[in-house]
N, C-alpha and C positions, 0 to 999 in steps of 0.2 A: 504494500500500500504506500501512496506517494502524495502525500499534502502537497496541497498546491490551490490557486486560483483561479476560478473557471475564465479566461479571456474576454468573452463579450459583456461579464455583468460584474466581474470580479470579487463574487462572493466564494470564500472559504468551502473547497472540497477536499476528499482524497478519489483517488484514484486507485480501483481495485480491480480483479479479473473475477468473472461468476465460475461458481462449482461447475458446471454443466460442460460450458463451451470455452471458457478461460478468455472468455472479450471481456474486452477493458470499457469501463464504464465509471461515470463519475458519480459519485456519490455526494447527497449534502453530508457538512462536517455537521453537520447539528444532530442528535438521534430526535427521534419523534416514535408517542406512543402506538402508531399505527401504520406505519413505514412498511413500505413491500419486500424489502429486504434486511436479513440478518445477516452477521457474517461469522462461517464456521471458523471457529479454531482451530481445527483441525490440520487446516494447512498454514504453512509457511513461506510468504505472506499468508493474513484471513484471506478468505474470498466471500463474496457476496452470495448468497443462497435466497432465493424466495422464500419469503415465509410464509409458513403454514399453517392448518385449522387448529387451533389448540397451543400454539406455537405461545409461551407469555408474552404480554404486551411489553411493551417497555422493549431499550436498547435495539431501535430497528433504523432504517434506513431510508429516505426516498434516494430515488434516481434524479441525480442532474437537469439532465433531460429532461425529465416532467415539472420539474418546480422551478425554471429560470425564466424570471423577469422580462428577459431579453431576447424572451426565445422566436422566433420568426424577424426580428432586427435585423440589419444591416448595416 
């Protein structure tokens, strides 16, 4: 995982690969209690895992992508 700031809106991410497919994707640095993604410890770096039915709230993730500002800008 790789802190850094996302370019067009310059809010605070990191950057992590998902369990699945190992694509790199940004994460907000903020957790939220309802966040689509977890990330397993399991690996080194975490990676981001969708989360799941029953999964506790708390300590999750949105995607970049979906929560920026700025997004469709130029």
């Amino acid at each position: 995982m790789k802190e850094d700031r996302y370019t067009s809106c310059n809010v605070q991410i990191f950057w992590t690969e998902t369990v699945v497919d190992r694509v790199r994707i940004p994460l907000d640095a903020t957790s939220v209690p309802d966040g689509r993604f977890t990330l397993d410890q399991t690996y080194n770096p975490p990676r981001a895992d969708y989360a799941k039915v029953g999964d506790p709230p708390g300590n999750r993730f949105n995607s970049h992508f979906a929560t920026c500002k700025k997004k469709g800008e130029k």
